[in-house]
C-alpha positions in Angstrom: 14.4 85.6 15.1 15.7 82.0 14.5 13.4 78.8 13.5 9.8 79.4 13.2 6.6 81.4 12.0 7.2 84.7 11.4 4.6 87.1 10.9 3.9 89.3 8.0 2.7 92.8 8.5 0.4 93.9 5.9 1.3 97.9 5.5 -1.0 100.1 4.0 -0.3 103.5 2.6 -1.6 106.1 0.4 1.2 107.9 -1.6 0.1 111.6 -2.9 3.0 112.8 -5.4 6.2 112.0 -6.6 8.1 109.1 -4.6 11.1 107.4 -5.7 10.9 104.4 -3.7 14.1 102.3 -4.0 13.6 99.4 -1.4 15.9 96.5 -1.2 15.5 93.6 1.3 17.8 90.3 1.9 16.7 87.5 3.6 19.3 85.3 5.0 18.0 82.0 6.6 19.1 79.1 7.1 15.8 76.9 7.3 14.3 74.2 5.3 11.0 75.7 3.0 9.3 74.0 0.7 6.6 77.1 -0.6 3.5 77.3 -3.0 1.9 80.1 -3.8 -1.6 80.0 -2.0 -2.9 82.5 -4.8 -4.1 84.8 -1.6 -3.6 88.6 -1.7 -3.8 88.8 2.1 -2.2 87.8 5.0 0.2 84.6 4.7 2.9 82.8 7.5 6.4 81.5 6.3 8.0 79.0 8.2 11.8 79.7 7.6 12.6 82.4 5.2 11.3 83.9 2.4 11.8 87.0 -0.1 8.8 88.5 -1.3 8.6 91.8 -3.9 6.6 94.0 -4.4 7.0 97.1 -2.1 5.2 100.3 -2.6 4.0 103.7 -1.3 6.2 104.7 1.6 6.2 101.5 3.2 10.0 100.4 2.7 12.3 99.0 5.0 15.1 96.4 6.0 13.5 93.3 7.0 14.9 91.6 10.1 16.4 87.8 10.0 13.6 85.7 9.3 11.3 88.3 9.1 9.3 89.5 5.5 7.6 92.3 4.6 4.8 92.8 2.2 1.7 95.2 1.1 -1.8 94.7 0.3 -3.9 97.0 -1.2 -1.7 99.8 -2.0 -2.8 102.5 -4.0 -0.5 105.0 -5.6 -1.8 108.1 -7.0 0.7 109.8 -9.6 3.6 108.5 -11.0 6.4 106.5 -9.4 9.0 104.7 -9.9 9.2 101.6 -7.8 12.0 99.5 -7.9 12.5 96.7 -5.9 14.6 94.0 -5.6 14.7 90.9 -3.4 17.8 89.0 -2.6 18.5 85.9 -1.7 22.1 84.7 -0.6 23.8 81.3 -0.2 21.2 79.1 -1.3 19.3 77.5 -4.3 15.5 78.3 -5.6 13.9 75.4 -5.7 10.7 75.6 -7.0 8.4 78.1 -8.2 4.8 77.2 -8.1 3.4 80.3 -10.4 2.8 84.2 -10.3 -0.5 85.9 -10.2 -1.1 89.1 -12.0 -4.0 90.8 -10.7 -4.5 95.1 -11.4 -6.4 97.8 -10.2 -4.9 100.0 -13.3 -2.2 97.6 -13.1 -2.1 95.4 -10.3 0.5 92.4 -10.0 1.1 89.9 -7.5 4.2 88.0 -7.4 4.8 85.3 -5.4 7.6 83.0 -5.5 8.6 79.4 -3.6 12.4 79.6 -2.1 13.8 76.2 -0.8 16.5 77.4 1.5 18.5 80.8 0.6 18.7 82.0 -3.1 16.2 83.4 -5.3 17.0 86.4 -6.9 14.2 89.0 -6.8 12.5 90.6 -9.3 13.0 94.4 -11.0 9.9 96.2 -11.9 9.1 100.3 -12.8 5.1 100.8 -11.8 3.3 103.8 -13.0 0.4 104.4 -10.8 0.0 101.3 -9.7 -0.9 99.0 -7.1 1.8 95.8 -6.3 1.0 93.5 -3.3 3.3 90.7 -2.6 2.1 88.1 -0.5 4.3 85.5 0.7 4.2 81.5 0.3 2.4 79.7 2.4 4.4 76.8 3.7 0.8 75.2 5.0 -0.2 74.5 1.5 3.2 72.8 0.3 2.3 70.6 3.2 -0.6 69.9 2.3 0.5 69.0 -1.4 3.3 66.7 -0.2 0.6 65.0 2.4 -1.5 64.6 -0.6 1.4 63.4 -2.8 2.2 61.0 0.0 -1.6 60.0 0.5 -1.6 59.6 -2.7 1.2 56.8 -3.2 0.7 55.1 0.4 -2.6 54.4 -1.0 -1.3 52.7 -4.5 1.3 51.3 -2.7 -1.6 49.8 -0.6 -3.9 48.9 -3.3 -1.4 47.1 -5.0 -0.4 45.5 -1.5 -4.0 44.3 -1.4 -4.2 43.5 -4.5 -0.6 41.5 -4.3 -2.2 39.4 -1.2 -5.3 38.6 -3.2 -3.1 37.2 -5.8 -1.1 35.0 -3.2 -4.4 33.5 -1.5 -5.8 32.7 -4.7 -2.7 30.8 -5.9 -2.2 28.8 -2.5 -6.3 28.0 -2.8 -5.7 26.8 -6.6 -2.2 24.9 -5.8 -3.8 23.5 -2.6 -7.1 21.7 -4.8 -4.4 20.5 -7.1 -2.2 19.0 -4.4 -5.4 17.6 -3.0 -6.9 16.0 -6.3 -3.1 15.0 -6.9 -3.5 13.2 -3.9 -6.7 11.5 -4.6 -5.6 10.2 -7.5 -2.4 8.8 -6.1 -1.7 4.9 -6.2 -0.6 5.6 -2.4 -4.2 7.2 -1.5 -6.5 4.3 -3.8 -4.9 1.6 -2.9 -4.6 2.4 1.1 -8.3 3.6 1.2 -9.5 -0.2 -0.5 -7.6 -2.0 2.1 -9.2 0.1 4.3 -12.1 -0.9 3.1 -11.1 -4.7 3.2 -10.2 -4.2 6.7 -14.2 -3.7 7.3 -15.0 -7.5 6.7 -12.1 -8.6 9.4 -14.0 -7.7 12.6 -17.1 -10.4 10.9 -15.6 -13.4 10.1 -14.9 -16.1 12.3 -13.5 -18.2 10.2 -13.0 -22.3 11.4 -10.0 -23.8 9.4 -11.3 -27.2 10.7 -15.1 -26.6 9.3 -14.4 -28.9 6.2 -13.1 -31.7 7.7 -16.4 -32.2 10.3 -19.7 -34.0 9.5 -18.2 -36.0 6.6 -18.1 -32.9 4.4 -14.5 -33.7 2.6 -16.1 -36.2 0.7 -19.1 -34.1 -0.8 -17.9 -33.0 -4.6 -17.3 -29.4 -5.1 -20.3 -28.6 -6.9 -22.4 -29.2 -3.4 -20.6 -26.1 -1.9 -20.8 -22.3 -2.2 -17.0 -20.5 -2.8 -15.9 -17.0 -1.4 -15.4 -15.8 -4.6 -13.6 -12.1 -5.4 -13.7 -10.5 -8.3 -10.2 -8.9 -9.8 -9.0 -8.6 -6.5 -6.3 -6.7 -7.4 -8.0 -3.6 -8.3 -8.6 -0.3 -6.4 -11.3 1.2 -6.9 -13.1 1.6 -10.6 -12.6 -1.4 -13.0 -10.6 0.8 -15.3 -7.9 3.5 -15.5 -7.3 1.9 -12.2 -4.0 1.2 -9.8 -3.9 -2.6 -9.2 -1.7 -4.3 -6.5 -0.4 -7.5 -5.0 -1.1 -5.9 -1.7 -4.9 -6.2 -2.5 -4.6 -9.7 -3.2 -3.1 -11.1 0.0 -5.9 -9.1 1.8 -8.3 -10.8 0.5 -6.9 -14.1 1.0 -6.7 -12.7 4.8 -10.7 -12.1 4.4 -11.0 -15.8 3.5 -11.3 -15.9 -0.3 -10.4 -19.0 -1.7 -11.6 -18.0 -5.4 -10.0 -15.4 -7.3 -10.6 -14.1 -11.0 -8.4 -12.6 -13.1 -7.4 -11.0 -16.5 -4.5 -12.3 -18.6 -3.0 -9.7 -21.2 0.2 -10.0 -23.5 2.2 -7.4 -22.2 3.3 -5.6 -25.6 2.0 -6.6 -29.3 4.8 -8.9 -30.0 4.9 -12.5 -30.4 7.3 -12.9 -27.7 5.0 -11.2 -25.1 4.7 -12.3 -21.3 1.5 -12.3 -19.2 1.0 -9.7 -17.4 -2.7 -8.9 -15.0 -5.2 -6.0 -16.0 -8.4 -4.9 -17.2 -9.4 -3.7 -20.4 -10.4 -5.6 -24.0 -8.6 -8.0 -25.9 -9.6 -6.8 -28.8 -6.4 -4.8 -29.7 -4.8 -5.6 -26.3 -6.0 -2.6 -24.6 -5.4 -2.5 -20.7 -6.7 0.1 -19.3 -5.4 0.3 -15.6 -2.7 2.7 -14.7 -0.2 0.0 -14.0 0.1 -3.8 -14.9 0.7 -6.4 -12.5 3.4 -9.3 -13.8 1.6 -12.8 -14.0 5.1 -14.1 -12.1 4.9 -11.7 -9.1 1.4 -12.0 -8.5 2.0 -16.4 -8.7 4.8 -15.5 -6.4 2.9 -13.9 -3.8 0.0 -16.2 -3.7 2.3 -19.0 -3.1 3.8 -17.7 -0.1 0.2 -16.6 1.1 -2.7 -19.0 0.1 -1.0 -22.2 1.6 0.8 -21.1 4.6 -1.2 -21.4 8.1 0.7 -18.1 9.5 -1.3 -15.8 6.8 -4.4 -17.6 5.6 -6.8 -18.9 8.9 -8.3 -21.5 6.4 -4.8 -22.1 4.2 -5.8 -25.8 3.7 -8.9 -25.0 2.0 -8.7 -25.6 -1.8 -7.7 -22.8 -4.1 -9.5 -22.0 -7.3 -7.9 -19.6 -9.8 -9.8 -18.5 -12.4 -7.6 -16.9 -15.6 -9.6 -15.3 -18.0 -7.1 -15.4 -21.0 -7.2 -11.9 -23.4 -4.3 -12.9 -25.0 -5.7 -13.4 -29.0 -4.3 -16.8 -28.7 -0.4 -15.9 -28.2 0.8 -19.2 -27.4 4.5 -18.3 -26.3 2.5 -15.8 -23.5 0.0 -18.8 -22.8 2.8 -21.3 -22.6 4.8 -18.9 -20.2 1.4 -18.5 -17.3 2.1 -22.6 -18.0 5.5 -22.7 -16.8 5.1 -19.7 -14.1 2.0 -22.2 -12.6 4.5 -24.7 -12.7 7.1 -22.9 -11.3 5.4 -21.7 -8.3 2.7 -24.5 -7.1 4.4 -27.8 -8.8 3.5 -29.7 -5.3 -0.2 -28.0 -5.2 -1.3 -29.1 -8.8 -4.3 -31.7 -8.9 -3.1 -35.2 -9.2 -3.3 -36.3 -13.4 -6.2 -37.7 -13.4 -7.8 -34.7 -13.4 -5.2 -33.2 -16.3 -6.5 -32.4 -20.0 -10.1 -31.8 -18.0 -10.3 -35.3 -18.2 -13.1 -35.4 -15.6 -15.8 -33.5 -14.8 -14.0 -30.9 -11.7 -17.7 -30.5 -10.3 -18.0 -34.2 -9.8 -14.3 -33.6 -7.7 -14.8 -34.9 -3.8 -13.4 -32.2 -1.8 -11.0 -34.6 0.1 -8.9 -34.6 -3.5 -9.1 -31.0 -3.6 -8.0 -30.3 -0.2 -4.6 -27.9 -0.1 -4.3 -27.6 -3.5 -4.7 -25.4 -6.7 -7.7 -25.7 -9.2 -7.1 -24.0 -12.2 -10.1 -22.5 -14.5 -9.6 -20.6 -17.6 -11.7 -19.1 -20.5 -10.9 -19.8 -24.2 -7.8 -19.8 -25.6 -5.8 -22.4 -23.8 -5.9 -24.8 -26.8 -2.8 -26.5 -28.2 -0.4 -25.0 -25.9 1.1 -26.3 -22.5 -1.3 -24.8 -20.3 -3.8 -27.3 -21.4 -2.3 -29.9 -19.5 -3.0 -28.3 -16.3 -6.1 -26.5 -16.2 -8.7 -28.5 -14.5 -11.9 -27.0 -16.1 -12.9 -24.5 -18.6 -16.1 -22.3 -19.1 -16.3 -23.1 -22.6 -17.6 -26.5 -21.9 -20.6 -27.9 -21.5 -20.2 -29.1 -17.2 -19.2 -25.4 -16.8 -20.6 -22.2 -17.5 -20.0 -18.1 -16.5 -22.9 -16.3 -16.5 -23.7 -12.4 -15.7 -25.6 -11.4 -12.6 -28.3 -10.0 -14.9 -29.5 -13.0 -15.6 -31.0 -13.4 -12.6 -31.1 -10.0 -11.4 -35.1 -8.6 -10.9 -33.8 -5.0 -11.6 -32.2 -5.5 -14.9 -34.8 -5.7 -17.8 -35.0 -8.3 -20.5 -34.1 -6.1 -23.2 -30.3 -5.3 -21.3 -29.9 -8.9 -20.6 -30.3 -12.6 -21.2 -32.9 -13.7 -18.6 -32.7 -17.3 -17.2 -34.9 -19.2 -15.2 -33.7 -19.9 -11.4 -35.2 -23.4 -11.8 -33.4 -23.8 -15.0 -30.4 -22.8 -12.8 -30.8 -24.6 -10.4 -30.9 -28.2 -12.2 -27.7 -27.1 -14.1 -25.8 -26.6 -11.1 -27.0 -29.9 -9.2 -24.8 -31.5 -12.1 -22.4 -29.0 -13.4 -20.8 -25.7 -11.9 -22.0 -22.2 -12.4 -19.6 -18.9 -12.6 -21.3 -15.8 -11.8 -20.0 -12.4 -12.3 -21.0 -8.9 -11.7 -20.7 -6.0 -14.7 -17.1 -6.8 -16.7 -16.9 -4.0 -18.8 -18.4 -1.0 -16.7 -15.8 1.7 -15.6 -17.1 2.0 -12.1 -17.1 -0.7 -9.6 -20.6 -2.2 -8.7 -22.1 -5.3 -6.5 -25.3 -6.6 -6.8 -27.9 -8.8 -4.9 -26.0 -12.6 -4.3 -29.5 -14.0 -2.7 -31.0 -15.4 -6.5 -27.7 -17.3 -6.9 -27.1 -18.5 -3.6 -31.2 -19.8 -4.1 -29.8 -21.0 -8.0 -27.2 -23.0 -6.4 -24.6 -21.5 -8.1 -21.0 -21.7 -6.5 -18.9 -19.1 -7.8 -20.5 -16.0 -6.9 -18.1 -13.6 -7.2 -17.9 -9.9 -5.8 -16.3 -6.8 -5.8 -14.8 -7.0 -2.2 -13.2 -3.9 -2.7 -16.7 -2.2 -3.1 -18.1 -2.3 1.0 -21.8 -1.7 0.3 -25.0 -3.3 1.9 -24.8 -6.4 -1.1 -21.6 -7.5 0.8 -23.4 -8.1 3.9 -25.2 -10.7 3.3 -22.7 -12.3 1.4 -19.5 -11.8 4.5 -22.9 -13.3 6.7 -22.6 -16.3 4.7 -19.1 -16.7 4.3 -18.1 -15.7 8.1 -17.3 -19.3 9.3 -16.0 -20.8 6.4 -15.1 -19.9 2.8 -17.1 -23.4 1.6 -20.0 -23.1 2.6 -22.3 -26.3 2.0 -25.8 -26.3 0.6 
């Protein structure tokens, strides 16, 4: 019989005196088995060949080609000798799952797993007993290597699972870092803010002629209101900030015609240059992400602030405020001298108004017309840039003052209070600087509508900051960046 099952005949036989029973049986196959011993004393199948032992009683015979023989529940009464022998040619055992000994008197059950061809069988003398050989069941080495195999797909698929997990969670965790990188880029703060800029375009209207109508060039500057911005060349926050020149020149697109900014020494050494920031003096601490240089920020305003294809009101006057944290290094403070010099030689104000030797709030407008004011804090004394400001906010015709001081939400105990009507006669004399929260990390407006009642002419604002506050204060500035009162 070639590939296939072959069937196993179960033989039974009583015995009654003296047998000799010599039985021999080869099995020569050539199929592929993989056998385990089912530990069953009855019937079992083999697929391909395989040599079982144990004969007994009279039931002994040559088993045909692919063909095996064995005996269940033989009983021999008397003595015997039994002696069997199973062969196996041309091929290799290779496995044996166990043997089961089980006796009635003495009972034993042998079963052995042949791969292929070649187990040699076993020799045995039984007395009286009972030997039943079952053959191995093929079925259950099947089901051992399915169970083997179950058994690693499923770690290899647990791990798989596990192994994808692992990915997703990585690709979620470098996909919020990319995206926080991202928000804290200079690229990302800097384009959003001129975004934001962009907002006040589509509401001004802005008449480059409005200051030379109804006899308004020779009112003095303290009769007008300024579009004033505040550190226009930050982002977002007020510090650990980018800054940028390309937030400057927006804003002299918007109209601004004031501008205020913080002078640094750019290292600790004597021989330091200005450079533009925010931070404290004390110490020399600027705390944006990156400095501006005093020279290239000059540079750029003197290509923009004057030239009728950039500014719509370019004739305007232009105020610069420089608030000077430089713990009086002269060589830095004599350098912003000669960069100002540099840079707007033909837009200085005439000499007579050099040295503050005249009140700049008393100034008529017609002098001021197309050219560069200059307003500092402290700390211009004895050094060149002295000869060229035009006012300071340490004197008495001049004065900066928070936006608490005026402000109905901000108690008395967080702030110096004032009295509008005090306010108000200062400025119908002298000039008023108003600025919102200087040393606060975040960026915040505030209400404009007590100062612009005060009188006061530099209000200045966070233009970067686009929140309902601006509104009113675009409203008033949306024909003209000098507005009159």
């Amino acid at each position: 019989m070639k590939g296939g099952f072959n069937e196993v005949n179960n033989n039974r036989g009583n015995i009654v005196g003296n047998n000799n029973n010599i039985s021999g049986s080869t099995n020569t196959s050539s199929g592929l088995s993989n056998n385990s011993s089912s530990g069953s004393n009855s019937q079992s199948s083999n697929f391909g060949s395989s040599g079982n032992s144990g004969f007994s009683g009279n039931s002994s015979g040559n088993n045909r080609f692919g063909e095996s023989s064995g005996n269940s529940g033989s009983r021999e009464i008397g003595s015997g000798n039994n002696r069997s022998g199973v062969g196996q040619r041309n091929g290799m055992n290779r496995s044996s799952v166990g043997s089961n000994t089980s006796m009635q008197n003495m009972n034993s059950n042998t079963n052995s797993n042949n791969f292929g061809n070649g187990s040699r069988g076993n020799r045995g003398t039984n007395s009286g007993s009972t030997t039943s050989s079952n053959g191995s069941n093929f079925g259950n080495t099947l089901t051992t290597g399915n169970n083997n195999n179950n058994s690693l797909f499923g770690d290899i698929q647990l791990i798989g699972e596990i192994t994808f997990g692992k990915v997703i969670f990585f690709l979620i965790i470098l996909y919020v870092i990319l995206m926080i990188a991202y928000l804290l880029s200079q690229n990302y703060r800097v384009n959003s803010t001129i975004n934001q800029l962009d907002k006040y375009s589509g509401g001004m209207l802005l008449d480059s002629t409005y200051l030379m109508k109804n006899q308004r060039k020779k009112k003095t500057l303290k009769e007008f209101h300024v579009a004033c911005s505040f550190r226009p060349y930050l982002a977002i926050n007020q510090l650990l900030e980018y800054s940028s020149e390309r937030l400057i020149t927006r804003n002299v697109q918007n109209g601004v015609r004031c501008m205020f900014f913080d002078i640094f020494n750019d290292t600790l050494d004597e021989d330091a240059y200005p450079v533009i920031s925010s931070g404290y003096e004390k110490g020399n601490w600027k705390l944006t992400l990156n400095t501006l240089r005093f020279e290239t920020v000059m540079k750029e305003l003197s290509k923009t602030i004057f030239n009728s294809g950039f500014a719509p009101n370019y004739n305007d006057p232009f105020i610069l405020l420089l608030n000077l944290k430089t713990n009086r290094n002269h060589k830095c403070v004599n350098r912003i001298q000669q960069t100002i010099y540099k840079y707007f030689k033909d837009k200085l104000l005439p000499s007579k108004y050099s040295y503050q030797s005249r009140n700049i709030a008393d100034a008529p407008l017609r002098d001021l017309m197309g050219r560069l004011v200059i307003i500092t804090s402290q700390g211009y004394e004895n050094s060149n840039l002295e000869e060229i400001i035009n006012g300071s906010w340490n004197t008495e015709h001049l004065k900066k003052i928070s936006y608490k001081s005026l402000d109905s939400d901000t108690s008395k105990s967080d702030a110096i209070k004032l009295n509008i009507d005090d306010v108000k006669i200062f400025n119908n004399t002298s000039l008023s600087i108003v600025v919102p929260e200087e040393e606060s990390f975040f960026t915040y407006n505030y209400d404009p509508s007590p100062f612009f009642t005060a009188r006061c002419q530099f209000i200045f604002m966070n233009y970067q900051l686009n929140t309902s506050y601006m509104e009113p204060y675009i409203t008033k500035f949306k024909k003209s960046s000098f507005v009159e009162m």
